[in-house]
One Martini backbone bead per residue (centre of mass of N, CA, C, O) as a GRO file, in nm:
protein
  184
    1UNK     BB    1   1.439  -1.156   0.394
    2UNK     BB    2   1.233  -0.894   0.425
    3UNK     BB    3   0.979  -0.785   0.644
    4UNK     BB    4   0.699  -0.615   0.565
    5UNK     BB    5   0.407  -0.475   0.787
    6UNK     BB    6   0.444  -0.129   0.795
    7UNK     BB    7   0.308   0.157   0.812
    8UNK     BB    8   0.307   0.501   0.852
    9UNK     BB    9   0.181   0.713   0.974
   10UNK     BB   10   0.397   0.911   0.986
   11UNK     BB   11   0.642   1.095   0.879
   12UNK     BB   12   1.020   1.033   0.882
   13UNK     BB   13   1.339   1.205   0.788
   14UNK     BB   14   1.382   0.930   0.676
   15UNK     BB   15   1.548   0.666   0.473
   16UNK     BB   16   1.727   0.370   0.389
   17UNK     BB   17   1.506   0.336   0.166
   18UNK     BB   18   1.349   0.217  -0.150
   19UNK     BB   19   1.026   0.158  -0.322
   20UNK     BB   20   0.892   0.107  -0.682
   21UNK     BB   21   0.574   0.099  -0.759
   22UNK     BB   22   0.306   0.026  -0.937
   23UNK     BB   23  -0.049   0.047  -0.890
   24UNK     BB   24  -0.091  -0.262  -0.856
   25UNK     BB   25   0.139  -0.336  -0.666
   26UNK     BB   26   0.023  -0.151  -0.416
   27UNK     BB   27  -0.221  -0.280  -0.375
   28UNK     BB   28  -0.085  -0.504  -0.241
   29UNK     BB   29  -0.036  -0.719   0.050
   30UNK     BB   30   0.131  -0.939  -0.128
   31UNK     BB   31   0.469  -0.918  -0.185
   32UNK     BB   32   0.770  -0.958  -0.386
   33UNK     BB   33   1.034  -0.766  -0.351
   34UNK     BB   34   1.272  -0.463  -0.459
   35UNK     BB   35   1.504  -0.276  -0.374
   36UNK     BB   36   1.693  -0.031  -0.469
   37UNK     BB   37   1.962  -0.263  -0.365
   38UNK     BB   38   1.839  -0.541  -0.481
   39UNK     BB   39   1.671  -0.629  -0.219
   40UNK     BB   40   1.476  -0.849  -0.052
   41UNK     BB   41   1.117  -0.829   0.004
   42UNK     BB   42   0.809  -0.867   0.222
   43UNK     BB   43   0.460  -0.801   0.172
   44UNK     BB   44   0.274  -0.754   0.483
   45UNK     BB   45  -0.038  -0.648   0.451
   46UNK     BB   46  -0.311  -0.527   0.513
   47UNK     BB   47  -0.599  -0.600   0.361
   48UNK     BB   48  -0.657  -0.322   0.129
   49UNK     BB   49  -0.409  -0.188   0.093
   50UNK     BB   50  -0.284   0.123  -0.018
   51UNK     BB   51  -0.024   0.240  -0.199
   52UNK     BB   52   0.143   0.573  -0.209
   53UNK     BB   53   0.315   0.815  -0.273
   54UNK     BB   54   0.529   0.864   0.040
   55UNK     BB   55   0.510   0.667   0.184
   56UNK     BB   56   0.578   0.462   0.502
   57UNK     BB   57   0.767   0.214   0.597
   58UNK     BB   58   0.827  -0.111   0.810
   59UNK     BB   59   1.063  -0.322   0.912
   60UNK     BB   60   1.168  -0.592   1.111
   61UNK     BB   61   1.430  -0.413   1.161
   62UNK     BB   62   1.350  -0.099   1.115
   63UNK     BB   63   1.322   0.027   0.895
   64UNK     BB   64   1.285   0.250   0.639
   65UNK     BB   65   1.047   0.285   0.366
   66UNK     BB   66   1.018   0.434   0.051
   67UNK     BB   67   0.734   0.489  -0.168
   68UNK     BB   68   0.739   0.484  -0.487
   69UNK     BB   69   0.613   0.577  -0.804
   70UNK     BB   70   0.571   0.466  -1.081
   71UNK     BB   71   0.605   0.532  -1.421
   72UNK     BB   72   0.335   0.502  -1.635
   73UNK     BB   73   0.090   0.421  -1.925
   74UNK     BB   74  -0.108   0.632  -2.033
   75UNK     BB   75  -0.408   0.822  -2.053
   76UNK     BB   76  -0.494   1.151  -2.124
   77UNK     BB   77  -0.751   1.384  -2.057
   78UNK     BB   78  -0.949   1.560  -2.275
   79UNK     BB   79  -1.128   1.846  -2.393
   80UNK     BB   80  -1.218   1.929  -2.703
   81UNK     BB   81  -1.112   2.242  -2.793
   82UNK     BB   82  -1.468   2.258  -2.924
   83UNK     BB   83  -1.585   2.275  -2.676
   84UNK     BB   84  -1.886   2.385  -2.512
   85UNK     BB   85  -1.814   2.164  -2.232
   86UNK     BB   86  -1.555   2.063  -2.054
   87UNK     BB   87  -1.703   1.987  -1.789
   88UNK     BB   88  -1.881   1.763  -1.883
   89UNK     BB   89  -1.748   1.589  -2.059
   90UNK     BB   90  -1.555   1.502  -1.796
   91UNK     BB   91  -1.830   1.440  -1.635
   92UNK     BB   92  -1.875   1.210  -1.837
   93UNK     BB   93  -1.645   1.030  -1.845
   94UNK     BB   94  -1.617   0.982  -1.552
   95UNK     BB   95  -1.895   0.815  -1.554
   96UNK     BB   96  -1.791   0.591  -1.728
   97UNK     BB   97  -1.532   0.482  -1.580
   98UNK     BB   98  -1.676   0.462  -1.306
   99UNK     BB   99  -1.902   0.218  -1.403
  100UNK     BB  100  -1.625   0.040  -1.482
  101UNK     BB  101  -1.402   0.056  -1.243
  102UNK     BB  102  -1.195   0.290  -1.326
  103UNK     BB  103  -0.905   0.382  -1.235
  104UNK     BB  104  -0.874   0.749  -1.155
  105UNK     BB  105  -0.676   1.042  -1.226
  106UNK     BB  106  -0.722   1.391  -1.087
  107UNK     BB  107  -0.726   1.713  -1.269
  108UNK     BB  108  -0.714   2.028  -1.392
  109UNK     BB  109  -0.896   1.875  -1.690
  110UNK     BB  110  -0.782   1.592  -1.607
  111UNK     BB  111  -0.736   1.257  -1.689
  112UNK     BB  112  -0.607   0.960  -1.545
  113UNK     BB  113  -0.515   0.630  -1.725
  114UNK     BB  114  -0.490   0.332  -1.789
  115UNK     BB  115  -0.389   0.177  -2.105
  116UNK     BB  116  -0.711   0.110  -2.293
  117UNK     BB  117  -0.833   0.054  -2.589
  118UNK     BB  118  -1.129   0.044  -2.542
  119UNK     BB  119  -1.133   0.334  -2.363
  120UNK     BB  120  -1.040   0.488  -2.621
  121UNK     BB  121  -1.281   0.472  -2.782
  122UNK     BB  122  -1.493   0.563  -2.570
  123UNK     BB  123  -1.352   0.853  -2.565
  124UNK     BB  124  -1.375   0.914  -2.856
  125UNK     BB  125  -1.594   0.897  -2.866
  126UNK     BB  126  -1.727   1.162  -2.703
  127UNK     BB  127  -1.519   1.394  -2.763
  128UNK     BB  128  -1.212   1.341  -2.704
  129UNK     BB  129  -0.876   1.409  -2.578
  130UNK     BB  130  -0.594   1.121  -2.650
  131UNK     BB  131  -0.319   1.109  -2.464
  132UNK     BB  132   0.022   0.993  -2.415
  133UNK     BB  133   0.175   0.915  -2.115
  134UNK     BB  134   0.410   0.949  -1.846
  135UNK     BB  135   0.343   0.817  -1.512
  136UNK     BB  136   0.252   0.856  -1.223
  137UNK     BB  137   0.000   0.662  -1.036
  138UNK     BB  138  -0.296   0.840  -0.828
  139UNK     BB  139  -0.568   0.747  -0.802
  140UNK     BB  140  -0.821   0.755  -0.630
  141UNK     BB  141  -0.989   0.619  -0.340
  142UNK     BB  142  -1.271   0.716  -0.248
  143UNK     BB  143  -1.496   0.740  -0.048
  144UNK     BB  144  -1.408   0.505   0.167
  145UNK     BB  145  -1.102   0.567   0.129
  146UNK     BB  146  -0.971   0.335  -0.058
  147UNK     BB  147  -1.007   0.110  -0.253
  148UNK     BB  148  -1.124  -0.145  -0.436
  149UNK     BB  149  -1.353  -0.361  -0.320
  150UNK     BB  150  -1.382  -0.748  -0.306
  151UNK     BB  151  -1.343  -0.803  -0.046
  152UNK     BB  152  -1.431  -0.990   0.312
  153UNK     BB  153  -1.391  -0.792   0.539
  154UNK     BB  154  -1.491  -0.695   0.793
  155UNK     BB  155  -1.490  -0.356   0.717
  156UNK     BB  156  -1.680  -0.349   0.544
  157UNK     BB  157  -1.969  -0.177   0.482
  158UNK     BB  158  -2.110  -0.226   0.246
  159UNK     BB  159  -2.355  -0.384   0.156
  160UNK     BB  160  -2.286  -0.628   0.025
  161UNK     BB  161  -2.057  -0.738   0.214
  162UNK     BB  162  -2.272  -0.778   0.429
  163UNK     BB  163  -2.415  -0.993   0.266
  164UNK     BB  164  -2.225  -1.145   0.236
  165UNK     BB  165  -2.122  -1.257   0.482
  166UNK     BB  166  -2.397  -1.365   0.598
  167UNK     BB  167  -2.375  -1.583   0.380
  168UNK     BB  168  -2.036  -1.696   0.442
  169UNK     BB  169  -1.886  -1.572   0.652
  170UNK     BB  170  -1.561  -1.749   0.711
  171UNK     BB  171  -1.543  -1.903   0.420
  172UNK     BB  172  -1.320  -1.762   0.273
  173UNK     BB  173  -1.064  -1.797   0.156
  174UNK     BB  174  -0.716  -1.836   0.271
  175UNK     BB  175  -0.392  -1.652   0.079
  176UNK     BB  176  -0.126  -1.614   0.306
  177UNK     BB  177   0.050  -1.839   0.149
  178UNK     BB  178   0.089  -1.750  -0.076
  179UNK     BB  179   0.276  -1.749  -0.361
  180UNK     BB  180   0.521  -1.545  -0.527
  181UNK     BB  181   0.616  -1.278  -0.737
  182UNK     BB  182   0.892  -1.202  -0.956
  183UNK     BB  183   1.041  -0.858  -0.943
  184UNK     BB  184   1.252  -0.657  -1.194
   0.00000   0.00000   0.00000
């Protein structure tokens, strides 16, 4: 099993592999995964990484690996032809979306995200119209730069992680040792 431990800060010219992943599993900074070739290989990325389609990442071996988004089951949002304020409708949407902390990609006019019956029905309350896509998914990324974090990182800036350390030191468990899930 080859070893993935470092993204590229800027892409160059080629790859030799490819690797394509749903945005939960990009999210991840330790996981097994399969090339493109069915080879197997181990991500071991620093903790917090999210992972873009178009990435370059690098192997233990020197391999260079181009990371693709694959297709996932979306909902599409868009604001109901009879709006009389779609761009309202939709920056109500994003705001109780974004307060339920729901990756969202955004487009001009439309939102989109992962699909989720309790979250379609309240956007269908909300008087918006939600239709099924089939699409890679590349949610925003967020003020602070990266995904979503729960981790206490060092690099954590908000004032919460910085009481979380705080209060808990590095007492928090170590889970690198943990063991893969196999994706086919």
């Amino acid at each position: 099993m080859i070893r993935i431990e470092r993204r590229l800060p800027a892409r160059v010219d080629f790859a030799q592999r490819r690797l394509t992943l749903p945005y939960a599993e990009r999210c991840k900074s330790r996981l097994r995964v399969h090339l493109d070739n069915d080879e197997e290989a181990g991500l071991f990325l620093p903790r917090g990484t999210v992972l873009r389609g178009g990435d370059q990442l690098q192997a233990d071996d020197g391999r260079v690996i181009e990371l693709l988004a694959s297709a996932e089951a979306l909902y599409r949002v868009q604001a109901a032809p009879d709006s009389k304020d779609p761009h309202f409708d939709l920056l109500r949407a994003a705001y109780h979306l974004g307060n339920r902390h729901v990756p969202v990609q955004l487009q001009p006019g439309v939102l989109l995200l992962e699909r989720d019956g309790v979250l379609r029905e309240l956007l269908l309350r909300l008087g918006l119209r939600v239709s099924e896509a089939i699409a890679p998914f590349e949610p925003e990324a967020g003020a602070y730069g990266g995904g979503h974090r729960h981790d206490h990182d060092v690099s954590g800036g908000m004032l919460g992680e910085q009481l979380s350390r705080l209060a808990h030191g590095d007492s928090a468990p170590d889970f690198s040792g943990q063991q893969f899930h196999l994706l086919r």
